[in-house]
DOSEDO-260893 format. One line per 8 residues: their letters; for each residue x negated, y, z of N, C-alpha, C. Coordinates in steps of 0.02 Angstrom, whole numbers, plus 50000, padded with zeros to 5 digits. Layout:
A = X,Y,Z,X,Y,Z,X,Y,Z | ...
// end
This chain:
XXXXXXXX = 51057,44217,51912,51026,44283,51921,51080,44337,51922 | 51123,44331,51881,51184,44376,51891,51225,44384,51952 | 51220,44308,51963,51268,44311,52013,51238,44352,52090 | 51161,44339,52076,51115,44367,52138,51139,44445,52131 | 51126,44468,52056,51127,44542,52046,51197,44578,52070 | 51245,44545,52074,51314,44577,52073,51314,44572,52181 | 51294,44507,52193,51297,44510,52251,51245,44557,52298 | 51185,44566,52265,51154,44646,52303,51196,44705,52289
XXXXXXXX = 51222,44688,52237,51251,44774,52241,51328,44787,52272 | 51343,44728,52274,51386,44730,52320,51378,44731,52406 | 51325,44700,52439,51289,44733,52503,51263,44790,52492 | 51250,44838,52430,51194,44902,52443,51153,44897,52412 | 51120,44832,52394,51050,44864,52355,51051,44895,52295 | 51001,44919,52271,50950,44999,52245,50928,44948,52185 | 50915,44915,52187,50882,44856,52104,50873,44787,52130 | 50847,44755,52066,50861,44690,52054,50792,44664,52039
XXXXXXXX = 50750,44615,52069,50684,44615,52040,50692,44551,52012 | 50692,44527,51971,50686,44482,51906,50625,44443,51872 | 50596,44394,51908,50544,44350,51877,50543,44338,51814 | 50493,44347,51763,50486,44328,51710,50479,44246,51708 | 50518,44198,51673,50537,44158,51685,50488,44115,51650 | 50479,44059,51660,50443,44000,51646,50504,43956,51611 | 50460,43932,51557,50523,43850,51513,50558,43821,51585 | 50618,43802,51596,50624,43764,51633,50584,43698,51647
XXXXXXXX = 50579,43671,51584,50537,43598,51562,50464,43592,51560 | 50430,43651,51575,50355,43684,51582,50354,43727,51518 | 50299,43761,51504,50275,43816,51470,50276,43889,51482 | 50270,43920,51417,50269,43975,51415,50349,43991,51356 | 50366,44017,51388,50407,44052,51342,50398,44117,51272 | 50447,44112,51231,50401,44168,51179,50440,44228,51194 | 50417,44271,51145,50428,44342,51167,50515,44362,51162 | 50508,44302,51105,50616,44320,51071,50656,44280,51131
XXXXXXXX = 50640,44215,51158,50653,44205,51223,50679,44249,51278 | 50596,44271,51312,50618,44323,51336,50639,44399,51353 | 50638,44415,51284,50693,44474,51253,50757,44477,51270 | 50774,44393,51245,50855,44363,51243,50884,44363,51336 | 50833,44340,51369,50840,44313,51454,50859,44405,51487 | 50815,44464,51453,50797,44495,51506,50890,44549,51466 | 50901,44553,51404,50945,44580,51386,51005,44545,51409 | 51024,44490,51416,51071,44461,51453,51082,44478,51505
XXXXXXXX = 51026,44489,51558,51025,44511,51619,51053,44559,51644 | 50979,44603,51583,51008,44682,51615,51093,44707,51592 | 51109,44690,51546,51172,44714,51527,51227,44698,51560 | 51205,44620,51598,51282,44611,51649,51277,44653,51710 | 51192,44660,51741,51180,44680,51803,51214,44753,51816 | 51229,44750,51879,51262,44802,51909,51203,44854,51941 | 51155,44830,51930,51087,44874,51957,51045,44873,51915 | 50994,44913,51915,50931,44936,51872,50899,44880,51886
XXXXXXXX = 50856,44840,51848,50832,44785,51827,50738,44790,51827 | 50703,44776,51890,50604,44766,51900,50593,44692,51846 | 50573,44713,51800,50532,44650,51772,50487,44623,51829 | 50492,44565,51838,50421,44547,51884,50356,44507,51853 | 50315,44541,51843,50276,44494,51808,50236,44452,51869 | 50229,44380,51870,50189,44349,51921,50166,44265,51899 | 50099,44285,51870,50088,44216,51820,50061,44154,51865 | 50098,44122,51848,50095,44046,51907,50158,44049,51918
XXXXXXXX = 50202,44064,51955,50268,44050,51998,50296,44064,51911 | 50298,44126,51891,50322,44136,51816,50296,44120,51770 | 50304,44176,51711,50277,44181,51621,50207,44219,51657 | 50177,44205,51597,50121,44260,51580,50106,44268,51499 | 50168,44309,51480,50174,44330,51423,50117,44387,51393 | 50107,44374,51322,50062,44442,51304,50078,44498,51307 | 50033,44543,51307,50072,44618,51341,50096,44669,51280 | 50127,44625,51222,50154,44661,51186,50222,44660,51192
XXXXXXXX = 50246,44588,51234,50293,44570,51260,50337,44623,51344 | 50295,44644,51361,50313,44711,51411,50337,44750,51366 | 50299,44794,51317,50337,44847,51295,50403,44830,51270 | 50392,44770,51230,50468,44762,51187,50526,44769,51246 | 50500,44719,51305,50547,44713,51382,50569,44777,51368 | 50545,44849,51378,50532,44898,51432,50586,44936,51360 | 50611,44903,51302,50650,44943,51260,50749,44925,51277 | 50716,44881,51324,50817,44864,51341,50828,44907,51390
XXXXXXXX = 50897,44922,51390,50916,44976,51407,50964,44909,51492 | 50923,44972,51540,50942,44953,51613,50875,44908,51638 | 50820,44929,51555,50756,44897,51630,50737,44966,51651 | 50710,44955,51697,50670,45023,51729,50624,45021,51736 | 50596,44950,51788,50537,44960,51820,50542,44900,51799 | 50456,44902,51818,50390,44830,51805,50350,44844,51874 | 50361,44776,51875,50314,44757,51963,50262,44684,51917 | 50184,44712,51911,50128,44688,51902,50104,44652,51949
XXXXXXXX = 50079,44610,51951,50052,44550,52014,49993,44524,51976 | 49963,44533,51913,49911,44488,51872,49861,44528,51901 | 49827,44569,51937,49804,44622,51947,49736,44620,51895 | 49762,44624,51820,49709,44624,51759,49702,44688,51750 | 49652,44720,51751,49653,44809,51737,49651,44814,51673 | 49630,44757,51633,49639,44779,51553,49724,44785,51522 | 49759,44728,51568,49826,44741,51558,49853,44808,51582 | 49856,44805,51640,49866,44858,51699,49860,44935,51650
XXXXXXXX = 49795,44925,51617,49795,45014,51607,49835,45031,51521 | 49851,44981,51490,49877,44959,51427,49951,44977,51433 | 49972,44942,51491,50054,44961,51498,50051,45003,51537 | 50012,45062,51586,50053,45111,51602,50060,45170,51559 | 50008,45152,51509,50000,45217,51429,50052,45177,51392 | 50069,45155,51377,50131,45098,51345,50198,45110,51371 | 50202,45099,51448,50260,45104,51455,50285,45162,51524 | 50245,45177,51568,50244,45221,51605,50237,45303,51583
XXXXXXXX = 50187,45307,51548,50164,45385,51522,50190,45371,51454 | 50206,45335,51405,50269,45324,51349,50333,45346,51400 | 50350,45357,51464,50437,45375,51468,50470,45317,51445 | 50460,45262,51458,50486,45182,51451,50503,45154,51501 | 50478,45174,51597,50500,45144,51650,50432,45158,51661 | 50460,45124,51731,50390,45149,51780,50354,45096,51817 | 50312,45105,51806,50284,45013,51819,50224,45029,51888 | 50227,44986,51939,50209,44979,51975,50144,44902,51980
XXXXXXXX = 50106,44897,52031,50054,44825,52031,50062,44815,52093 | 50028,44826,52112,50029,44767,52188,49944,44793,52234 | 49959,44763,52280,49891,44805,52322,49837,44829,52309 | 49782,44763,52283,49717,44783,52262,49696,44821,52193 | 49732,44850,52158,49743,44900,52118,49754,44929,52139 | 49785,44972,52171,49834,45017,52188,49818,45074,52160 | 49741,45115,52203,49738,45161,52197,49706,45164,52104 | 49669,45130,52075,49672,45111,51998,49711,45132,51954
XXXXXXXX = 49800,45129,51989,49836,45110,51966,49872,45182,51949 | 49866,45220,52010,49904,45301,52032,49850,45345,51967 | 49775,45351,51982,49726,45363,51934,49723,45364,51872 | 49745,45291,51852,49769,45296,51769,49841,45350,51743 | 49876,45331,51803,49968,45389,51799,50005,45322,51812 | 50005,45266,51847,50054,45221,51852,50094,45247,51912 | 50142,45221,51921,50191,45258,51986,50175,45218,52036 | 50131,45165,52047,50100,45152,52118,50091,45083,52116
XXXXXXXX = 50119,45037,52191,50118,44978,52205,50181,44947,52233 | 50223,44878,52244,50250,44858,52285,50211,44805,52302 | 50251,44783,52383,50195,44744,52434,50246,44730,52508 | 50228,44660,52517,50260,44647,52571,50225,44718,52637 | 50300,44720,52671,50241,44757,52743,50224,44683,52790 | 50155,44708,52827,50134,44786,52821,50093,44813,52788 | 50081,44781,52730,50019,44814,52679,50054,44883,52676 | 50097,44878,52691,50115,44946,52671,50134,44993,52696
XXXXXXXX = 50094,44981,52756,50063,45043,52810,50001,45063,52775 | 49945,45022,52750,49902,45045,52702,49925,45080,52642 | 49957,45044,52605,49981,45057,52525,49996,45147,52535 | 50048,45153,52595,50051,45227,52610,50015,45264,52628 | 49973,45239,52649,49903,45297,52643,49868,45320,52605 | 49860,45254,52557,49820,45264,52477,49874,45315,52467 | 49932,45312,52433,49988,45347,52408,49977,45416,52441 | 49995,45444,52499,49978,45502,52511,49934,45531,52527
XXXXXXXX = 49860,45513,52512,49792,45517,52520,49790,45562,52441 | 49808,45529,52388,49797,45529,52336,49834,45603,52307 | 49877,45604,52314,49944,45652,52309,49913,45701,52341 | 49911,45714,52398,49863,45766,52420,49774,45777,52397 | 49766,45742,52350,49707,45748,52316,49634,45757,52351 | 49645,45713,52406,49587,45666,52462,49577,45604,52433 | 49514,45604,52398,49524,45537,52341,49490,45495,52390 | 49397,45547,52436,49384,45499,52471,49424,45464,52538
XXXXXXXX = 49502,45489,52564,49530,45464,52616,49572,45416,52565 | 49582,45421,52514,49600,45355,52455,49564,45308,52456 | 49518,45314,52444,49485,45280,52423,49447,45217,52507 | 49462,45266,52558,49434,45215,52619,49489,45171,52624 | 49579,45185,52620,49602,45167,52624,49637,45095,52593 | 49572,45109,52531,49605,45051,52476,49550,45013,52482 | 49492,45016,52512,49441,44975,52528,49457,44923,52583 | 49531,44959,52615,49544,44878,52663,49569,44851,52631
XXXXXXXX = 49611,44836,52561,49632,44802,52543,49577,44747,52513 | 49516,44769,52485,49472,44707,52485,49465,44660,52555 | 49490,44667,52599,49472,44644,52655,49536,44576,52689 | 49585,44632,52677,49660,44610,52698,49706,44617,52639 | 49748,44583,52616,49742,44510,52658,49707,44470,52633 | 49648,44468,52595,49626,44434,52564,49571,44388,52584 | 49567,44404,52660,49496,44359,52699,49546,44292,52725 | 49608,44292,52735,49667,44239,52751,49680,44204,52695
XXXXXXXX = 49677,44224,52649,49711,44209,52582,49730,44131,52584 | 49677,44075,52620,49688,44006,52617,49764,43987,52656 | 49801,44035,52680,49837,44032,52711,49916,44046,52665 | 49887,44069,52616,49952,44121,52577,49983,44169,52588 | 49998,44208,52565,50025,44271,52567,50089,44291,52626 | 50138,44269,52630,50193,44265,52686,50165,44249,52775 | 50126,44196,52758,50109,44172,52838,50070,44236,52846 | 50010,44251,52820,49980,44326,52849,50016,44384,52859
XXXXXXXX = 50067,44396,52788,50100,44461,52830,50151,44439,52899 | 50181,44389,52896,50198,44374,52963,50165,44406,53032 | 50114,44365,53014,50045,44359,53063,50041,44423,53096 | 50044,44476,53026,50009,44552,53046,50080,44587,53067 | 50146,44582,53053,50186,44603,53065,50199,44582,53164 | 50179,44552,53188,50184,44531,53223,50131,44571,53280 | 50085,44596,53262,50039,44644,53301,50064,44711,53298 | 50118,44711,53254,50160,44776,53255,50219,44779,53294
XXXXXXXX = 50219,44721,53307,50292,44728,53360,50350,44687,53323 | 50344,44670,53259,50382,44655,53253,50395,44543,53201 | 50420,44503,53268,50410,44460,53245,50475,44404,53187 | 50457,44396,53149,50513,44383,53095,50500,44305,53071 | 50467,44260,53139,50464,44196,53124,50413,44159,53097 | 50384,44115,53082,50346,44068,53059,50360,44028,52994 | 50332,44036,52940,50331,43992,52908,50399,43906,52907 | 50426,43896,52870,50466,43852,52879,50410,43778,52865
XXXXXXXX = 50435,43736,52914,50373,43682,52912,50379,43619,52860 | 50357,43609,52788,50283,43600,52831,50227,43636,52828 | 50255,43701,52830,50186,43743,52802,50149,43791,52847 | 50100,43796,52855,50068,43786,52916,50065,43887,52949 | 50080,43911,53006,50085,43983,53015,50002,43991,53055 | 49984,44064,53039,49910,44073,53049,49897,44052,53133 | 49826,44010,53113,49816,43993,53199,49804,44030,53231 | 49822,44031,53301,49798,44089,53356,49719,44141,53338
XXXXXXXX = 49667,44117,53328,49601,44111,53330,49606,44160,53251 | 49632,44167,53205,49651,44178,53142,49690,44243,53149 | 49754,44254,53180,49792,44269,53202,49758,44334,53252 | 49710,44314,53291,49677,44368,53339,49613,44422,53284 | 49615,44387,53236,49569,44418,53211,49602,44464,53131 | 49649,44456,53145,49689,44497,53093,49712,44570,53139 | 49704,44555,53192,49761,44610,53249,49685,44654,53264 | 49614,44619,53263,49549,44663,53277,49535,44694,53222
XXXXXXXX = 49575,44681,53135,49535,44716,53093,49588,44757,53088 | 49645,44749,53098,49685,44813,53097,49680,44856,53148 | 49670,44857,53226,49657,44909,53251,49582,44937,53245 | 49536,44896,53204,49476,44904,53178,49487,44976,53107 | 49521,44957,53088,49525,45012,53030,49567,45076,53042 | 49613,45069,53089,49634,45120,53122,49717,45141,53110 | 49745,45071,53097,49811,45053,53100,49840,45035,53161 | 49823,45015,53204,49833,44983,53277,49812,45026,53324
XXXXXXXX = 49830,45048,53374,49790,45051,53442,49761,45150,53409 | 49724,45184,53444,49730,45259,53463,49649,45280,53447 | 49634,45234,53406,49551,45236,53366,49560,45259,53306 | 49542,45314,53260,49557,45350,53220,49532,45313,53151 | 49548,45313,53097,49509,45275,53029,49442,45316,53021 | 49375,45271,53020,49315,45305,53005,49286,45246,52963 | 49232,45291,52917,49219,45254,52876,49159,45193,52897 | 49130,45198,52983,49103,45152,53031,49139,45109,53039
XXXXXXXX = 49189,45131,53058,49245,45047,53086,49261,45004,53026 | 49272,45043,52978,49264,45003,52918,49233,44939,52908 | 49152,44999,52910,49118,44937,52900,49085,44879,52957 | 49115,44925,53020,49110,44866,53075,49162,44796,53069 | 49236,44819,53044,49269,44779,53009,49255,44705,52976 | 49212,44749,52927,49176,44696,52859,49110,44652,52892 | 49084,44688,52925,49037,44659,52965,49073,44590,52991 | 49118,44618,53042,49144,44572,53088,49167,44509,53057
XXXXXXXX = 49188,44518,53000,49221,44463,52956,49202,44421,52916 | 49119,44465,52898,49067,44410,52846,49041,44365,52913 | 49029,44378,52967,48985,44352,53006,49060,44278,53039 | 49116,44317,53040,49181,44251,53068,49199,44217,53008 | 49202,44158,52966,49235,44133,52949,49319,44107,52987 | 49360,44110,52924,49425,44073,52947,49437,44021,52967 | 49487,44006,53002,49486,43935,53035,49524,43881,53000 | 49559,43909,52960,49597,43875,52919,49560,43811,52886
X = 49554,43740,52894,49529,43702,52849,49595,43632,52824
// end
């Protein structure tokens, strides 16, 4: 991990995002554990140090275990992925509005997240052609253009989901112009048929194409999508 950290900041990067770690051998790790993992870290790192919390791939430590995190000096930020709102609203009064770092969640919170005083979301793009709308919807204090905006996120990416997370933003990055490859095999990239219907709900909501966001297309959107199942089996 160090060696990752010294080598972004030696290309340029801005921080270091840091998985809360799992036993190597399985489990959960305890809190003096990872106290010990994240102070090691941050103190060699040459950059400001994102706790990542993401339970499955990582820990899913108790959330008394964040604050203690959020007392070493060179963490900053917390990137949330559990999207638990009982956690969620615990640590941004804990550690966000405490002046402890600034903790961020991930899409389908989002706007939840700005509401309580959290400093927002991170998110592969292009969610985050959405994510920026919630964000400056909100800021300008248009809760209902917030609030339409965070209603696609019930939608996307989460009607693909059997697919996982990477192959869809692919998928959708790709109706943007911009294509960054397929899935490495054997894992399967969204089928055509799948694929066409991610590119109709985005120019459906008013990300794509010269059709404005209304709160109709929306729900022509949702329509369109209870009535298509995915093809994915």
């Amino acid at each position: 991990v160090i060696e990752l950290a010294e080598y972004a900041a030696k290309v340029g990067g801005d921080l270091v995002q840091v998985l809360m770690p799992l036993r190597p051998w399985g489990g959960q790790p305890t809190i003096a554990e990872l106290m010990e993992f994240y102070t090691q870290v941050a103190s060699a790192s040459p950059l400001p140090i994102v706790v990542y919390h993401n339970p499955g791939p990582g820990a899913d430590p108790p959330q008394d275990a964040f604050v203690k995190i959020s007392e070493i000096n060179n963490i900053r930020y917390f990137k949330e992925s559990s999207r638990d709102i009982t956690k969620i609203s615990r640590l941004i009064e804990q550690i966000d509005l405490a002046g402890r770092g600034y903790y961020f969640t991930t899409m389908q919170p989002l706007l939840a997240t700005l509401m309580m005083g959290g400093s927002g979301a991170t998110m592969p793009p292009p969610g985050t052609r959405i994510g920026a709308q919630v964000v400056r919807a909100f800021r300008a204090g248009d809760i209902e253009r917030a609030r339409y905006w965070q209603r696609c996120f019930a939608l996307f990416p989460g009607k693909w989901a059997a697919y996982g997370l990477p192959p869809v933003m692919k998928s959708a990055m790709k109706h943007f112009g911009v294509d960054i490859g397929d899935p490495s095999r054997p894992y399967a990239p969204v089928n055509p048929r799948d694929h066409a219907q991610i590119g109709q709900f985005l120019r459906q909501i008013g990300l794509l194409g010269e059709g404005p966001p209304t709160e109709v297309s929306l729900k022509e959107a949702a329509e369109a999508l209870r009535q298509e199942d995915t093809f994915l089996r």
